[in-house]
mmCIF file as gemmi writes it, N, C-alpha and C atoms, coordinates in Angstrom:
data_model
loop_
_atom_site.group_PDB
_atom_site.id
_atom_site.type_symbol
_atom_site.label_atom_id
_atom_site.label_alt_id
_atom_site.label_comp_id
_atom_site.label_asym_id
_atom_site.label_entity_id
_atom_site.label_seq_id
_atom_site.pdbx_PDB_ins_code
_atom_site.Cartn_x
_atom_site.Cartn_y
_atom_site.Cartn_z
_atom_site.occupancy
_atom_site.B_iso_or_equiv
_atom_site.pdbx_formal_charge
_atom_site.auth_seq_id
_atom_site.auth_asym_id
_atom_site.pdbx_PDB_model_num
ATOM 1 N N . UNK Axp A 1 ? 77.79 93.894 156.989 1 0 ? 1 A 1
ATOM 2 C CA . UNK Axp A 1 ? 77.64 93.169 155.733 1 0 ? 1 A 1
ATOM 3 C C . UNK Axp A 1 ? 76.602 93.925 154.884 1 0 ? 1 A 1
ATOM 4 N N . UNK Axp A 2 ? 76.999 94.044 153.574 1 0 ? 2 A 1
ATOM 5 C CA . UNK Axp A 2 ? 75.99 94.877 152.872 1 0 ? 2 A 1
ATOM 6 C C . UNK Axp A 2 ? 74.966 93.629 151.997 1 0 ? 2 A 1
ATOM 7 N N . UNK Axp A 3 ? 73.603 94.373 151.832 1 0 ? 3 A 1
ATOM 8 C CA . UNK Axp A 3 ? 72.59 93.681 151.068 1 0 ? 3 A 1
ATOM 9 C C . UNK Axp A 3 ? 73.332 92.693 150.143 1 0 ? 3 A 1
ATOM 10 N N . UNK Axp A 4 ? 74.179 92.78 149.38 1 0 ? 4 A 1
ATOM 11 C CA . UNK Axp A 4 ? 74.962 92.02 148.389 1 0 ? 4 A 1
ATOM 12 C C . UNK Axp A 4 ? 76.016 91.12 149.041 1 0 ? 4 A 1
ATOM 13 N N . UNK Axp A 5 ? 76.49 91.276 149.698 1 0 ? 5 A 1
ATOM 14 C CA . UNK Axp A 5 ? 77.268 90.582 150.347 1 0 ? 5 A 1
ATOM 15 C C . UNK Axp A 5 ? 76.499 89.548 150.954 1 0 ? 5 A 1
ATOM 16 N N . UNK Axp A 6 ? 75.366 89.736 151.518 1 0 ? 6 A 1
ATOM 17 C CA . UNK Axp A 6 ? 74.356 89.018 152.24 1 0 ? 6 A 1
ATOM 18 C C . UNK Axp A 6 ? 73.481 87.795 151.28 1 0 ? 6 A 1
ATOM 19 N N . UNK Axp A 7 ? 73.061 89.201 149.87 1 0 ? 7 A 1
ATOM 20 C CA . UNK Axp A 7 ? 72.693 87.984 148.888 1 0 ? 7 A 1
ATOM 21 C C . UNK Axp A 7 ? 73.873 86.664 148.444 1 0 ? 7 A 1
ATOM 22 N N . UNK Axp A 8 ? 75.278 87.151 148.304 1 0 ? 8 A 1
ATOM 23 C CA . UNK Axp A 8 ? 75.778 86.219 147.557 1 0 ? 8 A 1
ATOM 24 C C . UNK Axp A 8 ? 76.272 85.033 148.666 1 0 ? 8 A 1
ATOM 25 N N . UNK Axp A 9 ? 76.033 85.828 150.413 1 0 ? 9 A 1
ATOM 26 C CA . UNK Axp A 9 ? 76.495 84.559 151.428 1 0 ? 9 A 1
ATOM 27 C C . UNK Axp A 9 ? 75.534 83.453 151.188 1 0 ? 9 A 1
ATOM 28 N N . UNK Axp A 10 ? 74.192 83.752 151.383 1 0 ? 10 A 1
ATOM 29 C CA . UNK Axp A 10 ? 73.221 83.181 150.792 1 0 ? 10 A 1
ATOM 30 C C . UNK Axp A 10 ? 72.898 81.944 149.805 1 0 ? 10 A 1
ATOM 31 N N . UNK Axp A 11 ? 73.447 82.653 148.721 1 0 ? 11 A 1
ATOM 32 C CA . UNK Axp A 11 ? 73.921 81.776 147.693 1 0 ? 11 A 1
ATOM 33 C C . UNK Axp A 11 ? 74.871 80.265 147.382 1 0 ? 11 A 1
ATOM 34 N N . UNK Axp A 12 ? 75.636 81.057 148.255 1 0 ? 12 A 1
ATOM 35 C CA . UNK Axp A 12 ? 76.794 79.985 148.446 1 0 ? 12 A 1
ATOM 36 C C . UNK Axp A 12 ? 76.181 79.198 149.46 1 0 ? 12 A 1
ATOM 37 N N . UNK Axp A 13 ? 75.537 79.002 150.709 1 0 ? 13 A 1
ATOM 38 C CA . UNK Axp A 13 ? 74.887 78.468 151.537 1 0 ? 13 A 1
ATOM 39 C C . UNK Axp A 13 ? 73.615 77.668 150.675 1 0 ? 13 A 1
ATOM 40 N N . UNK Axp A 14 ? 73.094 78.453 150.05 1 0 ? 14 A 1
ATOM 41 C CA . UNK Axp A 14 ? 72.342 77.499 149.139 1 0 ? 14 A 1
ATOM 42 C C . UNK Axp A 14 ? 72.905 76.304 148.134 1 0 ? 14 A 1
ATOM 43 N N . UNK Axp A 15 ? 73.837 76.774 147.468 1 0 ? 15 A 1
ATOM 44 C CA . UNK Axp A 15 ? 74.817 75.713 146.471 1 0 ? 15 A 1
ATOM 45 C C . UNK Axp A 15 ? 75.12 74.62 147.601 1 0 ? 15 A 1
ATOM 46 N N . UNK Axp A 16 ? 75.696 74.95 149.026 1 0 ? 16 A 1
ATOM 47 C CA . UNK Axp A 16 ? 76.269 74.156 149.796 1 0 ? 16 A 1
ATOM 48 C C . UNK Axp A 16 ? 75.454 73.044 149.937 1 0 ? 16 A 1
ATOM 49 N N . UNK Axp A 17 ? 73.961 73.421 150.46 1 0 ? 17 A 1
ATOM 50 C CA . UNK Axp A 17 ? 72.651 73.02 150.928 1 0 ? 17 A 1
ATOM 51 C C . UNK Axp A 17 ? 72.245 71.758 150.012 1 0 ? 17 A 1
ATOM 52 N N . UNK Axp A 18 ? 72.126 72.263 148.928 1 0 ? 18 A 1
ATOM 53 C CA . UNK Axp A 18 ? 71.752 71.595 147.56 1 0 ? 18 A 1
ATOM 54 C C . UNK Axp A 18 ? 72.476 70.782 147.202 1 0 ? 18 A 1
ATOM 55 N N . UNK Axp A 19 ? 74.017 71.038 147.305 1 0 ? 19 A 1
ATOM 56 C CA . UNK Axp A 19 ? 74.695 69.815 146.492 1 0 ? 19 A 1
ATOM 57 C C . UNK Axp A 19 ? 74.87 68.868 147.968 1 0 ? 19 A 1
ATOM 58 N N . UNK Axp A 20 ? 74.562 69.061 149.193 1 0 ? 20 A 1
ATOM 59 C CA . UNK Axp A 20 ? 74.854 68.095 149.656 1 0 ? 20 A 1
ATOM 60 C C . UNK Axp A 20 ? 73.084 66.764 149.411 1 0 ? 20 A 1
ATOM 61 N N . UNK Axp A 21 ? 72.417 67.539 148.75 1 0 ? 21 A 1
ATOM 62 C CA . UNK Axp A 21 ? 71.133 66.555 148.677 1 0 ? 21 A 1
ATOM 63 C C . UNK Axp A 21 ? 71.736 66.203 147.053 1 0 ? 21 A 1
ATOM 64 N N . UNK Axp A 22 ? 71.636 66.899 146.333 1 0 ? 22 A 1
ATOM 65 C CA . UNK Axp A 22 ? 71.758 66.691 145.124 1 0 ? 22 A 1
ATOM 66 C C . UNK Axp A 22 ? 73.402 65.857 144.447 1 0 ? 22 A 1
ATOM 67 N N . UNK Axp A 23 ? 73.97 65.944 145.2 1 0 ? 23 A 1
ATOM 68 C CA . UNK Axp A 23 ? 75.578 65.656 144.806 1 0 ? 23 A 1
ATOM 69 C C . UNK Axp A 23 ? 76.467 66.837 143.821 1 0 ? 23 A 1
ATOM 70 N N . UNK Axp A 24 ? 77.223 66.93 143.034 1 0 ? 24 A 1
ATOM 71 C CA . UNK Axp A 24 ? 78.404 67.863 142.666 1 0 ? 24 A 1
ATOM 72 C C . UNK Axp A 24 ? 77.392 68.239 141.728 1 0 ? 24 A 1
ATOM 73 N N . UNK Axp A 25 ? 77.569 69.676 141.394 1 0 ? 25 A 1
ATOM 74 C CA . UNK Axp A 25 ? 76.236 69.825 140.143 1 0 ? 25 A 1
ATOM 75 C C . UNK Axp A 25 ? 76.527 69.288 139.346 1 0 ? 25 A 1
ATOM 76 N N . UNK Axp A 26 ? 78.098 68.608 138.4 1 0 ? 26 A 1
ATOM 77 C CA . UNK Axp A 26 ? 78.054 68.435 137.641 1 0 ? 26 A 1
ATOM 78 C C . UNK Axp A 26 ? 77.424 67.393 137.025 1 0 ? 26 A 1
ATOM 79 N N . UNK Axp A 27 ? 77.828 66.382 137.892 1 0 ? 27 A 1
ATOM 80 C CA . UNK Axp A 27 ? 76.758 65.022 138.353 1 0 ? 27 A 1
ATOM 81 C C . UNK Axp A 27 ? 75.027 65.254 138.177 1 0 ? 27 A 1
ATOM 82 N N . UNK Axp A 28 ? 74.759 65.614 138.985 1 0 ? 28 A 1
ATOM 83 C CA . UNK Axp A 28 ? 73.422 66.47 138.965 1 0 ? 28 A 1
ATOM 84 C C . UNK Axp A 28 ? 72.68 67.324 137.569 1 0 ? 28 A 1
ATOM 85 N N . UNK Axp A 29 ? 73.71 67.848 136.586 1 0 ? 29 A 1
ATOM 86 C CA . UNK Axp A 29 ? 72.91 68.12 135.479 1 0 ? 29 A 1
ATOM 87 C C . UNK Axp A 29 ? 73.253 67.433 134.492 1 0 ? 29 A 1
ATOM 88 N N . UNK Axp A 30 ? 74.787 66.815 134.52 1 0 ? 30 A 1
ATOM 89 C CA . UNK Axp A 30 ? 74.72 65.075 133.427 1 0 ? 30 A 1
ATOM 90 C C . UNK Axp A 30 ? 73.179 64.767 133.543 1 0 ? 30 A 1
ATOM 91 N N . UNK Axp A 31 ? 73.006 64.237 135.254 1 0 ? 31 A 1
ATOM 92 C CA . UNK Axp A 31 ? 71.74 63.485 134.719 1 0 ? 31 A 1
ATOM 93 C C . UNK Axp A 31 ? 70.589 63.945 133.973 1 0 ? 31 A 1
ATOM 94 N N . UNK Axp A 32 ? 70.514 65.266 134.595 1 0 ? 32 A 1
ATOM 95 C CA . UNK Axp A 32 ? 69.328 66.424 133.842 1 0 ? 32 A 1
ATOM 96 C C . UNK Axp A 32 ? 69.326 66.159 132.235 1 0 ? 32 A 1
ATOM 97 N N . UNK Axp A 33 ? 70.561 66.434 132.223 1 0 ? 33 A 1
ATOM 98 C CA . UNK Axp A 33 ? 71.462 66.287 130.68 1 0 ? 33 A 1
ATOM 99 C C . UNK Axp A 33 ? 70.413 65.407 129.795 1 0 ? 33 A 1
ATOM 100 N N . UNK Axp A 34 ? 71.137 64.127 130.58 1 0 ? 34 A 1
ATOM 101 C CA . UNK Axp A 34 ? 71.017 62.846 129.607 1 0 ? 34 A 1
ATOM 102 C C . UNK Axp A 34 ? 69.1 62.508 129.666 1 0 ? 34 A 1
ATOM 103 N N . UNK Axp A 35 ? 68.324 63.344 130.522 1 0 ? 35 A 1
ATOM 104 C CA . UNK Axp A 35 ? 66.958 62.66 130.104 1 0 ? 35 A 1
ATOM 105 C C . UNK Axp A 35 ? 66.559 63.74 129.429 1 0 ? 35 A 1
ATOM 106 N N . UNK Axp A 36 ? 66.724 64.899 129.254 1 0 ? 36 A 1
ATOM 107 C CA . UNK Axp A 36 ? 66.508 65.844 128.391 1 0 ? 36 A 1
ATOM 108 C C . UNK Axp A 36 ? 66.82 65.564 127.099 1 0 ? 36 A 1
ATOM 109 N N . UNK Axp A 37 ? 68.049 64.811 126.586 1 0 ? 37 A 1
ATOM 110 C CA . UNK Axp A 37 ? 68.381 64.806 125.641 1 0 ? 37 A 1
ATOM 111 C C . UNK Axp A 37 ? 67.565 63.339 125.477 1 0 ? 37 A 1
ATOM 112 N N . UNK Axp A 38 ? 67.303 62.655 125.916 1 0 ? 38 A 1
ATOM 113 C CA . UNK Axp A 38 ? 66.184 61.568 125.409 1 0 ? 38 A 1
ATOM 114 C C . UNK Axp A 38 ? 64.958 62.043 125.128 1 0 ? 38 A 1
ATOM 115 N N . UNK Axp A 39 ? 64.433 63.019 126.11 1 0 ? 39 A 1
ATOM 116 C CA . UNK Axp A 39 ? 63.066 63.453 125.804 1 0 ? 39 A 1
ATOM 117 C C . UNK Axp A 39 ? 62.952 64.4 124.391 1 0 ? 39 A 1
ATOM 118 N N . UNK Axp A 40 ? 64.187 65.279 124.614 1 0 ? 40 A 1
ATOM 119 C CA . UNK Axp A 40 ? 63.737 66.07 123.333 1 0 ? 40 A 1
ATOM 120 C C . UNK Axp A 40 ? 64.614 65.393 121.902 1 0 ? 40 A 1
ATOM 121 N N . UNK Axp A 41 ? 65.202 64.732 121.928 1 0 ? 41 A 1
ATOM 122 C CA . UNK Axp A 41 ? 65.899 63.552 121.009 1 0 ? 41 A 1
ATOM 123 C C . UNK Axp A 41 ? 66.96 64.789 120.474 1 0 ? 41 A 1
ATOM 124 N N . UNK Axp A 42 ? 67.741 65.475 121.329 1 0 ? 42 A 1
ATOM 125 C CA . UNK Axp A 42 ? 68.187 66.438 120.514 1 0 ? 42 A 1
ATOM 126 C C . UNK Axp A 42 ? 69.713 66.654 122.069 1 0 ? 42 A 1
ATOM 127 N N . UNK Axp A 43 ? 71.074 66.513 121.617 1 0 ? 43 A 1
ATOM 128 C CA . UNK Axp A 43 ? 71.942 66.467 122.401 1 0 ? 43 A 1
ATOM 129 C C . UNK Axp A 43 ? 71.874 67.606 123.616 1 0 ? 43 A 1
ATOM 130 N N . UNK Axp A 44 ? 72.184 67.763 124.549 1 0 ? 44 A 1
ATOM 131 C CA . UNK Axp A 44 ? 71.787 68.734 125.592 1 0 ? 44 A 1
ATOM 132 C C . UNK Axp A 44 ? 73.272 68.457 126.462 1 0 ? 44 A 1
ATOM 133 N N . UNK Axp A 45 ? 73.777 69.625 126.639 1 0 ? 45 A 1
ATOM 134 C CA . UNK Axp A 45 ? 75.152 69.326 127.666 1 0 ? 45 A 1
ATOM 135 C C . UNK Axp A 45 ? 74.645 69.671 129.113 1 0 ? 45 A 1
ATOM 136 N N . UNK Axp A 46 ? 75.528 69.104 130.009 1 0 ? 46 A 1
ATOM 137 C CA . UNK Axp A 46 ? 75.31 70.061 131.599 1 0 ? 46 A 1
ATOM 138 C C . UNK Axp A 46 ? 75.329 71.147 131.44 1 0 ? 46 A 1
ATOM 139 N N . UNK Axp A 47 ? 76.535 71.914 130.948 1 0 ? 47 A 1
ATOM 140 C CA . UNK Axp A 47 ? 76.446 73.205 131.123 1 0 ? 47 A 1
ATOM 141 C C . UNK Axp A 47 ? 75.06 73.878 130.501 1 0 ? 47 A 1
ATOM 142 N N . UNK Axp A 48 ? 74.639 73.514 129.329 1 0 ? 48 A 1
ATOM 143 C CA . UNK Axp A 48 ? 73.765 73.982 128.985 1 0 ? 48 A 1
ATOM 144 C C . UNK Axp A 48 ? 72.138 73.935 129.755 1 0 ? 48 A 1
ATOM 145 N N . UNK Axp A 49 ? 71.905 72.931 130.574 1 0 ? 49 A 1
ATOM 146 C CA . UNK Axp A 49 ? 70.877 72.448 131.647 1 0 ? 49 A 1
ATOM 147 C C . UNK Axp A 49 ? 71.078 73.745 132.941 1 0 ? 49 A 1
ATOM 148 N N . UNK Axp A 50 ? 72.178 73.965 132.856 1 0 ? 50 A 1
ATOM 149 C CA . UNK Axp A 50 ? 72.705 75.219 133.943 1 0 ? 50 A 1
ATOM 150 C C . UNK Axp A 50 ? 71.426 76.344 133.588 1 0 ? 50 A 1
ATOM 151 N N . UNK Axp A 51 ? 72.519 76.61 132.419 1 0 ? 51 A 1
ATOM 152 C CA . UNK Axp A 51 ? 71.594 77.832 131.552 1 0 ? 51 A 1
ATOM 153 C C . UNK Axp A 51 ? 70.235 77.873 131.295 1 0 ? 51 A 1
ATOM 154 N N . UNK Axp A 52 ? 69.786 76.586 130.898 1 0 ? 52 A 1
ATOM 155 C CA . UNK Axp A 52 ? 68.13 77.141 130.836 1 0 ? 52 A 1
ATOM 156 C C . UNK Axp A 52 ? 67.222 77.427 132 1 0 ? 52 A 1
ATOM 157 N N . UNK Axp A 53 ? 68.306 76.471 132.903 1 0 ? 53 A 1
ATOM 158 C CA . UNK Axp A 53 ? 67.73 76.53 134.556 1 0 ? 53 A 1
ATOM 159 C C . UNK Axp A 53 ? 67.752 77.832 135.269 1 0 ? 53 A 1
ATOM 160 N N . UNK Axp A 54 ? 68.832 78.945 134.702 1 0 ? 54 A 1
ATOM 161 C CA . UNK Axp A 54 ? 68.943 80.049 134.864 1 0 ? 54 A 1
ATOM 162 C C . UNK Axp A 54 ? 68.139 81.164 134.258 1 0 ? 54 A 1
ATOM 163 N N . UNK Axp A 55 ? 67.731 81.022 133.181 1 0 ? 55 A 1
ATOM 164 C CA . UNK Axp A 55 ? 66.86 81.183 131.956 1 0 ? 55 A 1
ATOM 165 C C . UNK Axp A 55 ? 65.416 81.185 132.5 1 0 ? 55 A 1
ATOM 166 N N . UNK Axp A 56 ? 64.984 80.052 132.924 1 0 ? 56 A 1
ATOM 167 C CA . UNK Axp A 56 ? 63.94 79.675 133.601 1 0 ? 56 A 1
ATOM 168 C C . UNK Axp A 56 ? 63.531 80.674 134.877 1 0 ? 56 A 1
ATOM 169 N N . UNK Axp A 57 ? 64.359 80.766 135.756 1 0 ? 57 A 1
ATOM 170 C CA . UNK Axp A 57 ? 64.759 82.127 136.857 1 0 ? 57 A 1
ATOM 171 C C . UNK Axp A 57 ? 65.003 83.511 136.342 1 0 ? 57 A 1
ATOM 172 N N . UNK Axp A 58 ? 65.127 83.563 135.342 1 0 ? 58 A 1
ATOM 173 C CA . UNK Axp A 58 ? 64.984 85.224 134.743 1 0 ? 58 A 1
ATOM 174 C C . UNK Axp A 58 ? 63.705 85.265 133.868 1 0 ? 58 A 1
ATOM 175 N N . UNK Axp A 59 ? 63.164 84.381 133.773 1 0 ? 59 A 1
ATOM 176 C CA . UNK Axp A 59 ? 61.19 84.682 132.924 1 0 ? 59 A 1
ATOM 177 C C . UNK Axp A 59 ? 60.672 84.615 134.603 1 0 ? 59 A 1
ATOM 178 N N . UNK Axp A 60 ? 60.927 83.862 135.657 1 0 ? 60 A 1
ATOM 179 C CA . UNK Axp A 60 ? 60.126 84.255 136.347 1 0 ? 60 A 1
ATOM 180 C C . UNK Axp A 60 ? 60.735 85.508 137.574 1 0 ? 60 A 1
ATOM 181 N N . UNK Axp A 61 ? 61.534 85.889 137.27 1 0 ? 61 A 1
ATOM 182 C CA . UNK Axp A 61 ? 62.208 87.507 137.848 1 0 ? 61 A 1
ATOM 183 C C . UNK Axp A 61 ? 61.349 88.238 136.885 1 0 ? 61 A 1
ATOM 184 N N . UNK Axp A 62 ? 60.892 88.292 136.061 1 0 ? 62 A 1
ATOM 185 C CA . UNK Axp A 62 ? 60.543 89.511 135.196 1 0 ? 62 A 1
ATOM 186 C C . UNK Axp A 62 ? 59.228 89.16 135.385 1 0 ? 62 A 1
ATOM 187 N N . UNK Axp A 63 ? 58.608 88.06 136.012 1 0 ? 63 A 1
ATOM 188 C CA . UNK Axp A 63 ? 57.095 88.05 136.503 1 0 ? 63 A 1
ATOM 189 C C . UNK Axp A 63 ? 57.27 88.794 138.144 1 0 ? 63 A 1
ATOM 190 N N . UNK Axp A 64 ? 57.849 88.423 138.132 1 0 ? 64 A 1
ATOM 191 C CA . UNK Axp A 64 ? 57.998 89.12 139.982 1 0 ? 64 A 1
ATOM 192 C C . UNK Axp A 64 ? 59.437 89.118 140.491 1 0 ? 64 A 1
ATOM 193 N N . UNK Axp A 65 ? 59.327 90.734 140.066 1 0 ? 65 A 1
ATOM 194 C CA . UNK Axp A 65 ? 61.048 90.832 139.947 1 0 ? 65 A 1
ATOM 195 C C . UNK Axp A 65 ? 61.771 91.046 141.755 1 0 ? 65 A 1
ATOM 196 N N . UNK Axp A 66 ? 60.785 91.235 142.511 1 0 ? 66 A 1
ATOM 197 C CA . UNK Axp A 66 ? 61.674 90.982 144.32 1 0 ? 66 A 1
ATOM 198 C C . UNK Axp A 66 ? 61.052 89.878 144.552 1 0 ? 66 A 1
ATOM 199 N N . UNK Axp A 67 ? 60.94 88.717 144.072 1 0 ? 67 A 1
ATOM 200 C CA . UNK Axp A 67 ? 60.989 87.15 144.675 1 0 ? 67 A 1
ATOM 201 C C . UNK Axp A 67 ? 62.702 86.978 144.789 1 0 ? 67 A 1
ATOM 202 N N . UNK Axp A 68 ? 63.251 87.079 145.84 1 0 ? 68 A 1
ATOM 203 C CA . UNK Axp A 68 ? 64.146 86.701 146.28 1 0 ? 68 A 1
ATOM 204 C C . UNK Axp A 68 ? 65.064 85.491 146.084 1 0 ? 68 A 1
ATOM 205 N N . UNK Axp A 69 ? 63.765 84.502 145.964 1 0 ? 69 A 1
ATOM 206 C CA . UNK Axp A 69 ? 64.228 83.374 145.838 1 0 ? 69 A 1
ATOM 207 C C . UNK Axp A 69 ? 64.672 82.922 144.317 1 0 ? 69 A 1
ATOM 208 N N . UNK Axp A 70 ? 64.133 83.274 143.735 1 0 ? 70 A 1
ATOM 209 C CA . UNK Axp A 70 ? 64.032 83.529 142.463 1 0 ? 70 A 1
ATOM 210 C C . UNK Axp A 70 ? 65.739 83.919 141.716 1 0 ? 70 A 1
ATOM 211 N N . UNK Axp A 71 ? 65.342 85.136 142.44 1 0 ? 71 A 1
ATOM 212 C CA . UNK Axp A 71 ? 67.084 85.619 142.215 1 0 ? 71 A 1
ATOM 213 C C . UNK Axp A 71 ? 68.106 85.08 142.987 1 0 ? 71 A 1
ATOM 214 N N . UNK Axp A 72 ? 68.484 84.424 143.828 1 0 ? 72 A 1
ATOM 215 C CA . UNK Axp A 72 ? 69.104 83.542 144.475 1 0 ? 72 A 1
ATOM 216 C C . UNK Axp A 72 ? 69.308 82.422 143.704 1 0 ? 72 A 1
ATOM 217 N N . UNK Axp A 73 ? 68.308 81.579 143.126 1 0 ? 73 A 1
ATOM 218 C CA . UNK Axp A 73 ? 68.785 80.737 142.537 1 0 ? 73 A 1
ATOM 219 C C . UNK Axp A 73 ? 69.383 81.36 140.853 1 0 ? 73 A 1
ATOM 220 N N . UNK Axp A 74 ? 68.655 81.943 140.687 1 0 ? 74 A 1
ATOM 221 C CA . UNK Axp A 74 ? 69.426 82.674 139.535 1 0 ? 74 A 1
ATOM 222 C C . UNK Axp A 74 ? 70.74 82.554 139.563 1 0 ? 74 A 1
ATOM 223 N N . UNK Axp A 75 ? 70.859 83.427 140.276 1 0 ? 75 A 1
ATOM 224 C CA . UNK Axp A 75 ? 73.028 83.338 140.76 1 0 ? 75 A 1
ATOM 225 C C . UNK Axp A 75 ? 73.228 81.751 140.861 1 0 ? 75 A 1
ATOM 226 N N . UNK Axp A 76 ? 72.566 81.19 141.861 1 0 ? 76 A 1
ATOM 227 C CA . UNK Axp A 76 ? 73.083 79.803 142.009 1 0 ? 76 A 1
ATOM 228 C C . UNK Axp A 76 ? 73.07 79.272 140.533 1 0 ? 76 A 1
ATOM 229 N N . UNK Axp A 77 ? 72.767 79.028 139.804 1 0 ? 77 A 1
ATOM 230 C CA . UNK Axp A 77 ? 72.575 78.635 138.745 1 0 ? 77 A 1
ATOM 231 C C . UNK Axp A 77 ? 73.815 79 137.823 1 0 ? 77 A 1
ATOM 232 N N . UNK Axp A 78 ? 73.634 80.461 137.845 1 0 ? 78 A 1
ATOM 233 C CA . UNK Axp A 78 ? 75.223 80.622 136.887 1 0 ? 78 A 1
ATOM 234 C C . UNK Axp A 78 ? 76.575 80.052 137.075 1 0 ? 78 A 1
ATOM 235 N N . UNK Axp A 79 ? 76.623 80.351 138.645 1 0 ? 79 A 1
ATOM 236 C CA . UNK Axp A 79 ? 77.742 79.983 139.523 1 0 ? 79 A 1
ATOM 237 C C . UNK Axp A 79 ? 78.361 78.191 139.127 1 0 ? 79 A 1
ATOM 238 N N . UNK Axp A 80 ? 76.732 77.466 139.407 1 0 ? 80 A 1
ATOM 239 C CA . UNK Axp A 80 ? 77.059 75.925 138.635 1 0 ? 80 A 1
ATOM 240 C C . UNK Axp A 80 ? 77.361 75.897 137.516 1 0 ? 80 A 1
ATOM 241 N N . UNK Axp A 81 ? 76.989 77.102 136.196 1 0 ? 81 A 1
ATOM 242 C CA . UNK Axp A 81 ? 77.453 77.266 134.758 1 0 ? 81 A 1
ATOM 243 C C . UNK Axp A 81 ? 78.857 76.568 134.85 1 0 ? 81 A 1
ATOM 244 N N . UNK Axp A 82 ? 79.804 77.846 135.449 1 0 ? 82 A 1
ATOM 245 C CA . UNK Axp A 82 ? 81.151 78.307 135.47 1 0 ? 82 A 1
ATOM 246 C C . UNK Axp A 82 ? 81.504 76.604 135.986 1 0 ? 82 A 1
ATOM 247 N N . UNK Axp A 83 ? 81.336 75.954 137.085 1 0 ? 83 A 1
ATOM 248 C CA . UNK Axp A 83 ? 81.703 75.021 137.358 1 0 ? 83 A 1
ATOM 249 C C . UNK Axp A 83 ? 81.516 73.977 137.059 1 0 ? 83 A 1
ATOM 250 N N . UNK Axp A 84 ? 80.303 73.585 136.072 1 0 ? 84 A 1
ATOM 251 C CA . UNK Axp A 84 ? 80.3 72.353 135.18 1 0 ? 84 A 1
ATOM 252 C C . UNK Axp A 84 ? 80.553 73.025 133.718 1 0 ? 84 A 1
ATOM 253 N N . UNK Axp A 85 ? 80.93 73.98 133.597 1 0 ? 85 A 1
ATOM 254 C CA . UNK Axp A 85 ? 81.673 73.936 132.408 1 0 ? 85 A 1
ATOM 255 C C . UNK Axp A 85 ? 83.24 74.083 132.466 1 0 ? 85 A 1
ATOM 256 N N . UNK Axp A 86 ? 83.661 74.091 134.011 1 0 ? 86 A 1
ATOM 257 C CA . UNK Axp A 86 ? 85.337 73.497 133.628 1 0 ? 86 A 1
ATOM 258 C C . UNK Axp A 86 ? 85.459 72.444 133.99 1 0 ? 86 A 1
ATOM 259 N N . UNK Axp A 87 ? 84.385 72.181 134.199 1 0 ? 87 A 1
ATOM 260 C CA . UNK Axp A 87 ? 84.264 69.783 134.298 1 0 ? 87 A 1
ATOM 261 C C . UNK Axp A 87 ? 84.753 69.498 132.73 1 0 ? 87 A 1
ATOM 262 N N . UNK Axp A 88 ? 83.56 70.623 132.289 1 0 ? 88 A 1
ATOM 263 C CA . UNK Axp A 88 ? 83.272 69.866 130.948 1 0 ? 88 A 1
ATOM 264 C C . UNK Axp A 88 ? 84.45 70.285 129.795 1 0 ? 88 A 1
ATOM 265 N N . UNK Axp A 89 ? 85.507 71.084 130.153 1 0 ? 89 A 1
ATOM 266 C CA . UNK Axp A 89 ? 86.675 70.779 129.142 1 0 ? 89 A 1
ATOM 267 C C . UNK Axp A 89 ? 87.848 70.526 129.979 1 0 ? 89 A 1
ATOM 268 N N . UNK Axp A 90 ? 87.628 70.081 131.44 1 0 ? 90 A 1
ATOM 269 C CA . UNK Axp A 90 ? 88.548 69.079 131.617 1 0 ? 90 A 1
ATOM 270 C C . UNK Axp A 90 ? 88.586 67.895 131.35 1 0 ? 90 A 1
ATOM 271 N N . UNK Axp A 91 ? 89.578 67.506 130.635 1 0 ? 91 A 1
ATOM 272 C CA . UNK Axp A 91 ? 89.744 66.013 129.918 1 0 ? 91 A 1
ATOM 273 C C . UNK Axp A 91 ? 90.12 65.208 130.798 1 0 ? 91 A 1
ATOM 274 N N . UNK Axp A 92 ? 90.397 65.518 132.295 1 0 ? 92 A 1
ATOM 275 C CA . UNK Axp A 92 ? 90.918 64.9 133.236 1 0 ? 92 A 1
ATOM 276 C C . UNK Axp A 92 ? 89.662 64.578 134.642 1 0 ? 92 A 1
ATOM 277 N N . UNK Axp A 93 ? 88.369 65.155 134.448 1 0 ? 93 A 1
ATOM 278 C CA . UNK Axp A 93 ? 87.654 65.117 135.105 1 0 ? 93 A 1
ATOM 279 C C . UNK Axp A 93 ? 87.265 63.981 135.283 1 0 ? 93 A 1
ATOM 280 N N . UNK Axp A 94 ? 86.971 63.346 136.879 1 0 ? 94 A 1
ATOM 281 C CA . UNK Axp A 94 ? 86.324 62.057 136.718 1 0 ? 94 A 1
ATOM 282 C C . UNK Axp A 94 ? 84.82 61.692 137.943 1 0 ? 94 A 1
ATOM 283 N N . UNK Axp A 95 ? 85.138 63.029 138.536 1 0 ? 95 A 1
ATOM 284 C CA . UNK Axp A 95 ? 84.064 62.952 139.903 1 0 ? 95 A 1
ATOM 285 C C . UNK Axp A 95 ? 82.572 63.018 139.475 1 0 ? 95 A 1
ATOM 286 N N . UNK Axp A 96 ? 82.239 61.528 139.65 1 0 ? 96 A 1
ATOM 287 C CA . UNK Axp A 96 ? 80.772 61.638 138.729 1 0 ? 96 A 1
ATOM 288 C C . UNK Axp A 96 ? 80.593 61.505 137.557 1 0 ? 96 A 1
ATOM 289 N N . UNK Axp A 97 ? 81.517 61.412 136.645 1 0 ? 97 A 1
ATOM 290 C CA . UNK Axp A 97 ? 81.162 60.957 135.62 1 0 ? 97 A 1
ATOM 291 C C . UNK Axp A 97 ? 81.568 59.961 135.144 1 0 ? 97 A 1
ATOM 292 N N . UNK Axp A 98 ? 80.68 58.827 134.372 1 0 ? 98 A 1
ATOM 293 C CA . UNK Axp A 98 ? 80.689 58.004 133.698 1 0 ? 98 A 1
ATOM 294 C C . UNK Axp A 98 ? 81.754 57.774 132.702 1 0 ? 98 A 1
């Protein structure tokens, strides 16, 4: 198994890890979603909670760019992008959401 292969098994073991505490991400950043968008009084989607969460993991990669962990969730993070954003233009989606 190469270094990359290893990071992205990783990854996926982490997503696994996480959503079984956290539930489906999509679920999981609705809620992010909806208190963000109360706190900052300004609309906020899941997918977009993905992104800053990812965002957030690349200011601190560029403070300490071999924290591992760091970059791990990075990926994890995008990976939930891609998948709460085909929640979010399926019109047929219902797992977790309101």
């Amino acid at each position: 198994m190469t270094k990359t292969e290893k990071l992205l098994a990783d990854v996926v073991e982490l997503v696994h890890s996480r959503g079984t505490i956290y539930g489906h991400p999509y679920t999981n950043h609705k809620r992010i979603s909806e208190l963000w968008t109360a706190y900052l009084n300004y609309p906020i989607t899941p997918s977009q909670v993905a992104l800053c969460m990812a965002l957030l993991k690349v200011s601190r990669i560029s403070e300490s760019p071999n924290h591992n962990d760091s970059i791990k969730d990075a990926i994890a993070y995008l990976s939930m992008y891609q998948t709460i954003l085909e929640a979010e233009m399926d019109v047929n989606f219902t797992w977790g959401d309101d």
